[in-house]
PABALO-392411 format. One record per residue (C-alpha): residue number from 1; x, y, z. Coordinates in Angstrom, 1 decimal. Last residue first. Layout:
// PABALO-392411
NUM  X  Y  Z
...
// end
This chain:
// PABALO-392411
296  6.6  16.6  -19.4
295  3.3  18.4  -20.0
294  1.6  16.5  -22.6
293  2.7  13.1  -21.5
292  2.4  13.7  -18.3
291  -1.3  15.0  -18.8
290  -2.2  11.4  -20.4
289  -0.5  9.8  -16.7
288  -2.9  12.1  -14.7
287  -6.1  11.4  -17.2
286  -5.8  7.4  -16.7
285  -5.0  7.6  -13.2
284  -8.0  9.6  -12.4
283  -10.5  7.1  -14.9
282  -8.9  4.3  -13.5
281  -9.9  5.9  -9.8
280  -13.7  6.1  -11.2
279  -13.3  2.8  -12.6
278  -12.7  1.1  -8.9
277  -16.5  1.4  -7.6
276  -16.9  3.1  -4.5
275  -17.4  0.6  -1.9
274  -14.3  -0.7  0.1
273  -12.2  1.9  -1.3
272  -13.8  4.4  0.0
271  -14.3  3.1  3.7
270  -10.5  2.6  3.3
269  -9.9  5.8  2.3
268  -12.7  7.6  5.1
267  -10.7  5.5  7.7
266  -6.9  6.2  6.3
265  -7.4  9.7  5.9
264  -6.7  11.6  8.9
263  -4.2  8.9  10.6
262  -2.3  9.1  7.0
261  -1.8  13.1  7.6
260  -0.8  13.3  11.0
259  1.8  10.2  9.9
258  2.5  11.9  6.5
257  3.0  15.3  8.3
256  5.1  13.6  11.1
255  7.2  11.7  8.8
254  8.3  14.6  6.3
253  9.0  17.0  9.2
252  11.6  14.6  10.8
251  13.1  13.4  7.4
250  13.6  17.3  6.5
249  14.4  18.1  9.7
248  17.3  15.3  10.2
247  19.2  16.0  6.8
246  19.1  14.4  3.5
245  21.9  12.4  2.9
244  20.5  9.4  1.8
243  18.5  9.3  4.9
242  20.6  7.7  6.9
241  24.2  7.7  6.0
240  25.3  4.3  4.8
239  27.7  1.7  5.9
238  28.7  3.3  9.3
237  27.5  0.0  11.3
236  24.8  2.3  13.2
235  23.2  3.5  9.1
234  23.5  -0.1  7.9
233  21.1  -0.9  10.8
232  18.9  2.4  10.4
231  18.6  1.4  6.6
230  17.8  -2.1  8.0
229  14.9  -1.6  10.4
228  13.3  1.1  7.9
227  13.2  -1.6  5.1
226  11.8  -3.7  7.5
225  9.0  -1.4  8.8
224  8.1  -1.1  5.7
223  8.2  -5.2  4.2
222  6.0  -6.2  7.8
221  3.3  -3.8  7.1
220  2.7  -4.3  3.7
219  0.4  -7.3  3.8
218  -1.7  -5.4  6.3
217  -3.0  -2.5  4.0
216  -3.8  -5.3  1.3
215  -5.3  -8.0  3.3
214  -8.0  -5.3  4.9
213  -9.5  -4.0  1.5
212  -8.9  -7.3  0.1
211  -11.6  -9.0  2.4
210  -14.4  -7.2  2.1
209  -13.4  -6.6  -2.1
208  -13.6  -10.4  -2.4
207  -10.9  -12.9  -3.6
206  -11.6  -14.6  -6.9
205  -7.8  -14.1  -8.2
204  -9.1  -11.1  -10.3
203  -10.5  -9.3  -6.8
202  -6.9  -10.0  -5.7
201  -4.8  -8.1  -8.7
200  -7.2  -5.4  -8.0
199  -6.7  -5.4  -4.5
198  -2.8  -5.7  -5.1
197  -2.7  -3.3  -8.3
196  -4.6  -0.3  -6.2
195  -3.1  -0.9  -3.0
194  0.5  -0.9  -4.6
193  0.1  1.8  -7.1
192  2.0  1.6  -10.2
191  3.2  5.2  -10.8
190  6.5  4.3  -9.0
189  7.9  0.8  -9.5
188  7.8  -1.1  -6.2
187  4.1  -2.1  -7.5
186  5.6  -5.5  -9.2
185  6.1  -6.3  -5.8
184  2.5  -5.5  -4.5
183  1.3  -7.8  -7.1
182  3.5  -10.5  -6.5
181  1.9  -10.7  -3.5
180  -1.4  -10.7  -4.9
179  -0.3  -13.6  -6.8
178  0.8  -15.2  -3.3
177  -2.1  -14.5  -1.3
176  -4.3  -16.1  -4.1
175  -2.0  -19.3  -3.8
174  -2.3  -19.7  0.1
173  -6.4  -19.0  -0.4
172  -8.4  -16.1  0.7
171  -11.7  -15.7  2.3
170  -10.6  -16.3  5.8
169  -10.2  -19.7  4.7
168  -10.7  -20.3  1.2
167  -11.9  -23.9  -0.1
166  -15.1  -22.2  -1.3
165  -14.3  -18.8  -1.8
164  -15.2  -17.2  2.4
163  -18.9  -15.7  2.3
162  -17.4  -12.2  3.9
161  -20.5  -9.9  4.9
160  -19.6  -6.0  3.5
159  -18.7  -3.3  5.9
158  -20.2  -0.6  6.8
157  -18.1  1.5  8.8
156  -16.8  2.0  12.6
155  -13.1  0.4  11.9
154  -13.9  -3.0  10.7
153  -11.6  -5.1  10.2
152  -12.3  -8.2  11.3
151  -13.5  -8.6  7.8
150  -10.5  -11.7  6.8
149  -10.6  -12.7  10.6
148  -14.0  -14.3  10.0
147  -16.7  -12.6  12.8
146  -17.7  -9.6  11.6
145  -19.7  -7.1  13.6
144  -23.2  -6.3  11.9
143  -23.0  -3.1  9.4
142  -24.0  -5.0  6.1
141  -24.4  -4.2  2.9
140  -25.8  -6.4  0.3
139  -23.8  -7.2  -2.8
138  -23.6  -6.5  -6.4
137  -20.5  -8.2  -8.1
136  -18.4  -6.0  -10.2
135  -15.3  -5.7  -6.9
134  -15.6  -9.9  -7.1
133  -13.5  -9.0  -10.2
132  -14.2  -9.5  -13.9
131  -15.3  -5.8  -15.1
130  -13.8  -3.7  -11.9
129  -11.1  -5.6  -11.9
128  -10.3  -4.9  -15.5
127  -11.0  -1.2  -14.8
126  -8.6  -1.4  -11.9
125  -5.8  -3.2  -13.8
124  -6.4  -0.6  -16.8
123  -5.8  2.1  -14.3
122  -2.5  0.8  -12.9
121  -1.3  0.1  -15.9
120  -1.7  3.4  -17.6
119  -0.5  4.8  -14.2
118  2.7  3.0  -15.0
117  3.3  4.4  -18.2
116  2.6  7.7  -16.3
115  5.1  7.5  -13.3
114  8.1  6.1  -16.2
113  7.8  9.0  -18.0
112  8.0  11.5  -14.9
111  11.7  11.0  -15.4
110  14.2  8.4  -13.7
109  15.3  8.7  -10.3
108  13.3  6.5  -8.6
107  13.4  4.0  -11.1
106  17.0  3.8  -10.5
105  16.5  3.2  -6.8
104  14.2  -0.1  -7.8
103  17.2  -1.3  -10.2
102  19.6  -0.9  -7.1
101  17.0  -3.0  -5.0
100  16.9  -6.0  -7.2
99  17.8  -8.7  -5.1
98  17.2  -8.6  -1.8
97  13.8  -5.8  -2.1
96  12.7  -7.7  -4.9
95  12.9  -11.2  -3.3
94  11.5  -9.8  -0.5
93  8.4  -8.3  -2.4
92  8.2  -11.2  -3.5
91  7.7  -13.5  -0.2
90  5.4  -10.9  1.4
89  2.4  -12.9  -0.1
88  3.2  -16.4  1.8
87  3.5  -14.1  5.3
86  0.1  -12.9  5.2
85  -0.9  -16.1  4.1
84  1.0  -16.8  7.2
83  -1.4  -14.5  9.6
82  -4.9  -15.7  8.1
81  -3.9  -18.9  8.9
80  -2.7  -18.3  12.2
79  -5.9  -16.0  12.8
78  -8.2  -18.5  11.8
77  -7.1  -21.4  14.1
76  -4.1  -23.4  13.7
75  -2.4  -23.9  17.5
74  0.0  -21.8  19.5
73  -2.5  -19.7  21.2
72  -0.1  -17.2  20.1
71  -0.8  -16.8  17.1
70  -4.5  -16.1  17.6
69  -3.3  -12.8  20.2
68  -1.4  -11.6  17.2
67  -4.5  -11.8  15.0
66  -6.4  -10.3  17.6
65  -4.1  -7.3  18.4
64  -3.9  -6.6  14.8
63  -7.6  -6.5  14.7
62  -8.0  -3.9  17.9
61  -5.0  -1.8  16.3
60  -6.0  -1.2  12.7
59  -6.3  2.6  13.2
58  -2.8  2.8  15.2
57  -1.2  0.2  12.9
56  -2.0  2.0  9.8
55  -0.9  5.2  11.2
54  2.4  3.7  12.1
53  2.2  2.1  7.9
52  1.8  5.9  7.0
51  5.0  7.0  8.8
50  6.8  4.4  7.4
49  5.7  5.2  4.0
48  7.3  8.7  5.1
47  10.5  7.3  5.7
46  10.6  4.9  2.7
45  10.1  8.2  0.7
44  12.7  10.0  2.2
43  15.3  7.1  1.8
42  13.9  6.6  -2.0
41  14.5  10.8  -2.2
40  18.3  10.6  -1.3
39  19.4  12.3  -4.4
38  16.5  13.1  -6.7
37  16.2  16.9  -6.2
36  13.3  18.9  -5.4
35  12.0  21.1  -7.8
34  8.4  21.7  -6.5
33  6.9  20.7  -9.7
32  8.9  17.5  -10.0
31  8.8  16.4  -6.2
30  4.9  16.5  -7.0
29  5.0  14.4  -10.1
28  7.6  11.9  -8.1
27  5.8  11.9  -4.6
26  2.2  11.2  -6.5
25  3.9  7.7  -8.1
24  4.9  6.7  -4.8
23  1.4  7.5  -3.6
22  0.0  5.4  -5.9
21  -3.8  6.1  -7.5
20  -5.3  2.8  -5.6
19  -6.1  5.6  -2.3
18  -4.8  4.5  1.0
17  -1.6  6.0  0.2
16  -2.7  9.1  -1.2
15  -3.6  11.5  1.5
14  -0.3  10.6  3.6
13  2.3  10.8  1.1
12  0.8  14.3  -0.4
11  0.8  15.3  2.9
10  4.6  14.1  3.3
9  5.3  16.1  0.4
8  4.2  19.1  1.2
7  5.8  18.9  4.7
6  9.2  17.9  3.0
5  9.3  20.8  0.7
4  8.2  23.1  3.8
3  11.7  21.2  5.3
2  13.8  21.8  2.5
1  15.0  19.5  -0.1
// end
C-alpha cells in the first residue's frame, strides 16, 4: 500500500461510515480495484475506523459531555441508564473481538464474495426494517431542543420527538440494547454494515429511528478505541508490529483523510439517516453486491 492508496481509502472510510451501506465492506471492493494487498489491511482499517470514531466524538461532544457529567453525579438518573445500556450492548462485540478475532482477520482476507453475500443481508435487514420497524411509522418533525438523553443529540438538525416504548427509559430497553448489540457483532464481517444492521436490527426491536440514530454511532465508541488501545499495547511489549506491517505514512495518511473526511460527513449522514427512508440504501446495497457477482 502506498500512501495515495491510503488517502483513497481513508476517504472512502470516512464518507461511508455513517452511511448503513458498510464502510468495511466499501474498503474491500475498493482495496480490490486499486490492487492493494491483504497483509496488514484489518490493522489499516481499525486505524482509520479510529479516525472516524475521533470525528464522532468531536461532533457528538456537547452530548457526550452530558452523559459523562450524569455519571458522575453518582446516582441513577437518565444519563447512567442511558450510559450502561450502552455498556449491556458492547458485551458481544467483546465476546467476538476475545474470542473469535483470527476468524474475523480471515474474513478480511477472503474474496469480494463474502462483501456481497453480506450486502444481500444488509439490504434485506433494511428493507425489513423499513416494513415492520418504528423507521415505517409516519411522524411529526420537530426542531425543539430534546430533553430525554436518548435525542440529546442533536447537532443543528431536525430531529424527531422521542415518546420513550412504554417501560423504555431513554427510549430503549436493557434487552433491546443487547440484540442491537449483537447486531453490531454480527456486523464484524465486511459487507454487513454495522450502522445499517444495528439501527435496523433496533427499529425491529421496537426502538425508534430518533433514538437509534444516536445509540448506534455511540455504542461503537468504546469497542474502537479499544482495539486501538491494545494493538498499540501488544505493539510496546514487542508482540506485534503495529500496523500489520504497513509502514508509518501509510497509517498516518489513512487516518487524517478518514478523520478530515468523517468530520465532513458525519452531520449531513446522520441527518440522512435519521429521515430518508432505509429502502433506498437496500436498494444500493442490493445492486453493489449483484455487480460483485458479475464482475468478480
Amino acid at each position: 500500500m502506498n500512501w495515495l492508496q491510503a488517502l483513497l481509502l481513508g476517504l472512502v472510510q470516512g464518507l461511508t461510515e455513517f452511511l448503513p451501506v458498510s464502510s468495511s465492506g466499501h474498503l474491500m471492493i475498493v482495496r480490490e480495484l486499486l490492487g492493494v494487498d491483504s497483509e496488514g489491511f484489518l490493522d489499516f482499517t481499525v486505524t482509520v475506523h479510529l479516525a472516524t470514531v475521533l470525528s464522532t466524538i468531536i461532533v457528538f461532544w456537547k452530548p457526550i459531555c452530558k452523559l459523562l457529567a450524569g455519571l458522575f453525579k453518582f446516582k441513577y438518573n437518565d444519563e447512567t441508564d442511558y450510559i450502561f445500556k450502552l455498556i449491556v450492548s458492547m458485551i458481544p462485540v467483546a465476546l467476538v473481538g476475545f474470542l473469535f478475532k483470527d476468524k474475523v482477520e480471515a474474513l478480511f482476507g477472503d474474496s469480494l464474495t463474502t462483501v456481497a453475500v453480506c450486502l444481500i443481508i444488509t439490504a434485506v435487514l433494511l428493507f425489513l426494517s423499513d416494513i415492520f420497524g418504528n423507521g415505517s411509522v409516519r411522524r411529526r418533525i420537530s426542531v425543539a431542543p430534546a430533553h430525554a438523553v436518548g435525542d440529546s443529540v442533536s447537532v443543528g438538525e431536525p430531529v424527531e420527538p422521542v415518546e420513550p416504548a412504554e417501560g423504555a427509559r431513554n427510549g430503549i430497553n436493557f434487552w433491546q440494547a443487547f440484540v442491537v448489540g449483537i447486531g453490531q457483532a454480527l456486523a464484524v464481517a465486511p459487507g454487513l454494515s454495522r450502522s445499517g444492521t444495528t439501527i435496523a436490527t433496533g427499529l425491529l426491536c421496537g426502538v425508534k429511528r430518533s433514538v437509534m440514530a444516536q445509540f448506534s454511532f455511540l455504542m461503537v465508541l468504546v469497542p474502537i478505541l479499544g482495539e486501538q488501545f491494545l494493538d498499540i499495547m501488544k505493539a510496546v511489549s514487542g508482540e506485534a508490529s503495529l500496523g500489520g506491517g504497513l509502514g508509518p505514512l501509510c497509517l498516518a495518511v489513512g487516518f487524517v483523510s478518514a478523520f478530515l473526511a468523517g468530520l465532513f460527513a458525519c452531520k449531513a449522514m446522520v441527518a440522512l439517516v435519521r429521515k430518508a427512508k432505509l429502502g433506498w440504501f437496500a436498494l444500493y446495497c442490493a445492486v453493489v453486491a449483484v455487480l460483485i457477482f458479475i464482475i468478480a
